[in-house]
C-alpha positions as CSV (number, residue, x, y, z in Angstrom):
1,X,-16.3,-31.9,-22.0
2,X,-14.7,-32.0,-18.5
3,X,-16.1,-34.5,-16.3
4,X,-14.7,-32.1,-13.6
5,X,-17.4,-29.8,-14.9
6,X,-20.1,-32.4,-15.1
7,X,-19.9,-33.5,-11.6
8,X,-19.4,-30.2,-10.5
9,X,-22.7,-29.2,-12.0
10,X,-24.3,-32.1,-10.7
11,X,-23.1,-31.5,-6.8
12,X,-23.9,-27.9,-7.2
13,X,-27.7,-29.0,-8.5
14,X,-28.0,-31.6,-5.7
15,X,-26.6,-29.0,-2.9
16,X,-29.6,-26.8,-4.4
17,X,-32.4,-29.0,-4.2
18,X,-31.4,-30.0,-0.2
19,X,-30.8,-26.6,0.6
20,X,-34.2,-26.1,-0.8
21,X,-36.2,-28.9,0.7
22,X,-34.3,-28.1,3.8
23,X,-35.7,-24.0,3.5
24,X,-39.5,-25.5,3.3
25,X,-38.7,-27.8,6.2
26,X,-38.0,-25.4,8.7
27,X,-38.2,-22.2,7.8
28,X,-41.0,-19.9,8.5
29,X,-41.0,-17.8,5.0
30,X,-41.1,-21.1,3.3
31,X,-44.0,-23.0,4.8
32,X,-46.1,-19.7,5.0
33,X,-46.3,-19.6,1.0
34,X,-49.0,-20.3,-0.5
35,X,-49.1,-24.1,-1.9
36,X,-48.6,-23.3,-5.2
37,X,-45.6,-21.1,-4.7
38,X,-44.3,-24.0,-2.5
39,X,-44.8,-26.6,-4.9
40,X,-43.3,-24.2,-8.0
41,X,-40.3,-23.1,-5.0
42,X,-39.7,-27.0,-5.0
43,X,-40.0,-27.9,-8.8
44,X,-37.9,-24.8,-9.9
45,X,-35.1,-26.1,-8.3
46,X,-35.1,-29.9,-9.7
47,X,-35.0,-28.1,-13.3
48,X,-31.9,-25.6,-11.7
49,X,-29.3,-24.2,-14.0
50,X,-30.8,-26.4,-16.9
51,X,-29.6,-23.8,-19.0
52,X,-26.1,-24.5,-18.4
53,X,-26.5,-27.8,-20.4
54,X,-26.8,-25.9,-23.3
55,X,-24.6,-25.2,-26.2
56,X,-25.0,-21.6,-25.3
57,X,-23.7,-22.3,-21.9
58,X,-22.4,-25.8,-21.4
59,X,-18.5,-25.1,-23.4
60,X,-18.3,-21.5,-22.5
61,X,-18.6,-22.2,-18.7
62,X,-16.6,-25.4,-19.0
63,X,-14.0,-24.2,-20.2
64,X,-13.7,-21.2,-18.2
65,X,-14.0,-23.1,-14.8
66,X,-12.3,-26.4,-16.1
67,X,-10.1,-25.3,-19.3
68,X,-8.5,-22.6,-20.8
69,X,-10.8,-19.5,-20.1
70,X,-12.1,-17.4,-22.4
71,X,-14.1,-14.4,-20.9
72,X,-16.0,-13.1,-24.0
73,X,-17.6,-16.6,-24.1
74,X,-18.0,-16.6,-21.1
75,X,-19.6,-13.6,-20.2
76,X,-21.8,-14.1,-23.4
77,X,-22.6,-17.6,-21.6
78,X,-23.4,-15.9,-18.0
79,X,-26.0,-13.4,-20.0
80,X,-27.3,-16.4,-21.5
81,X,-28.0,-18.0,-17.9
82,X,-29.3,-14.7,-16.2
83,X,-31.9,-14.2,-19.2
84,X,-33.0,-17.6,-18.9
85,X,-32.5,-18.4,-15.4
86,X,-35.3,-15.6,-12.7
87,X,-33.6,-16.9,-9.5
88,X,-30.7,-14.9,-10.0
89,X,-31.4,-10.9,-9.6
90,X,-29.9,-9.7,-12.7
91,X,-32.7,-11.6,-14.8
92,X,-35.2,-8.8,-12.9
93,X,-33.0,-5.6,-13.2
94,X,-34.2,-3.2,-16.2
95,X,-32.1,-1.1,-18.1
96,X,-34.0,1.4,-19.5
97,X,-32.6,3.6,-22.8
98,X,-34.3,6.9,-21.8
99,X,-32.0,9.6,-19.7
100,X,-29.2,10.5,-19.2
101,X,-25.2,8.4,-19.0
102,X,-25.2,8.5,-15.6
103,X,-28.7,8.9,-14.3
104,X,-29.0,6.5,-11.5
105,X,-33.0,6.0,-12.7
106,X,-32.0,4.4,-15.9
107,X,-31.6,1.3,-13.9
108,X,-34.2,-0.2,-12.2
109,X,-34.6,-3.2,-9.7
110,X,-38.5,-5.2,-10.7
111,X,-39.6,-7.0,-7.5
112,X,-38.6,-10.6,-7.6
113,X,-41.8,-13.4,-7.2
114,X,-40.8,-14.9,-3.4
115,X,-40.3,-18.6,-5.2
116,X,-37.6,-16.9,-7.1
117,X,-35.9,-15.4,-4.3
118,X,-35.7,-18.5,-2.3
119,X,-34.3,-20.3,-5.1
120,X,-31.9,-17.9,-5.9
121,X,-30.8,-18.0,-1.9
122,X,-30.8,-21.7,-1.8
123,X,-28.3,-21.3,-5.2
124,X,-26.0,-18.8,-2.8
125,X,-26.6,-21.4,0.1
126,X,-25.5,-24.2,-2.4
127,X,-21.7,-23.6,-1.8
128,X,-22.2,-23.4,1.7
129,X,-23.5,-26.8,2.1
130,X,-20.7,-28.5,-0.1
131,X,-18.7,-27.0,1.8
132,X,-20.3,-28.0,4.9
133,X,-20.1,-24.3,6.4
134,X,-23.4,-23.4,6.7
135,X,-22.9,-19.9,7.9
136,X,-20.8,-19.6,5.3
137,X,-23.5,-17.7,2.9
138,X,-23.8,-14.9,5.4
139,X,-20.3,-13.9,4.9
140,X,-21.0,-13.9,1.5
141,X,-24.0,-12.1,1.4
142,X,-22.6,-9.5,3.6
143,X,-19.3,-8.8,1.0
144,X,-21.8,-8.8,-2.0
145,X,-25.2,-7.2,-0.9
146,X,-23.8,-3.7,-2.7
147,X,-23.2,-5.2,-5.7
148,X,-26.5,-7.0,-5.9
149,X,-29.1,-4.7,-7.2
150,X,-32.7,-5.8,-5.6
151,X,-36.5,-4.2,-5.0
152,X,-36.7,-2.6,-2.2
153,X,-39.4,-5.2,-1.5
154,X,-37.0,-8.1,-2.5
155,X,-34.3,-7.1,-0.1
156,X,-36.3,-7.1,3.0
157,X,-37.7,-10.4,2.2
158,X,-33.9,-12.0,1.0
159,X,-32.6,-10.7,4.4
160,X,-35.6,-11.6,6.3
161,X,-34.6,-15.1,5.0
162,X,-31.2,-14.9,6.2
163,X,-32.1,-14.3,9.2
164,X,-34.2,-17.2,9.3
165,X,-32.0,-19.5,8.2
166,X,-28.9,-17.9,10.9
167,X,-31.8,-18.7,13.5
168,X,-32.4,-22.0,12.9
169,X,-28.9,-23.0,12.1
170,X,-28.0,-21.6,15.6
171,X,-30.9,-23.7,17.0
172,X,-30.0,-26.7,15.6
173,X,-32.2,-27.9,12.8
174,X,-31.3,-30.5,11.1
175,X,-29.3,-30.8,8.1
């Protein structure tokens, strides 16, 4: 396979795990979970996008990013990695087969365990910090927040999070 892929997926695992030791370093929401959540927060992310090693995942994504793309494999590849992956919010959306075509309560959003939600910000945050624009993810957040389907619950604590992590990056903690 492409080694432009593998190193890819390893700089986008490392940017994970620093955005996420750098998230229990300084902020708040981090170091006021409880230590098991912490320790889970932590270990989740040094087993990040394991998935994407497989043969489910691996070809189909390398060759879309790195080759000739097919989308069908693909997109059979990205439902793979949100079924087997809770930090991204898809993984905790519920489609439910009762009501209507169009009834907006066929869908529902499950509330996300926080140690999920803070790995699946420090995956967002990921691209930020290879590309050394911090910030950056805020942008991003903002152009996709309507598209991303959360708990009501889930969505106070994601932004709450943000806002966090503007504050300190405008204070200037350490990278």
């Amino acid at each position: 396979m492409s080694d432009q892929y593998n190193e890819y997926l390893e700089e986008h695992i490392g940017a994970v795990q620093k955005a996420a030791q750098w998230m229990v370093d300084n902020l708040p929401s981090a170091t006021e979970l409880s230590n098991y959540d912490r320790v889970e927060f932590l270990n989740l992310t040094k087993e990040h996008d394991e998935s994407k090693f497989s043969e489910e995942e691996y070809f189909a994504y390398g060759e879309y990013f790195y080759g000739t793309p097919d989308e069908d494999a693909f997109n059979l590849a990205w439902l793979h990695h949100i079924h087997n992956n809770p930090h991204h919010w898809q993984h905790w959306v519920l489609v439910n087969d009762d009501g209507t075509v169009g009834d907006s309560c066929k869908v529902v959003a499950l509330e996300m365990p926080k140690f999920h939600a803070l790995e699946m910000i420090a995956d967002w945050w990921s691209f930020s910090w290879r590309s050394g624009n911090l910030p950056e993810v805020f942008d991003w957040y903002e152009s996709h927040k309507d598209c991303i389907i959360l708990h009501p619950n889930t969505r106070k604590y994601v932004e709450s999070v943000l806002d966090e992590i503007r504050e300190a990056i405008d204070s200037g903690a350490d990278r």
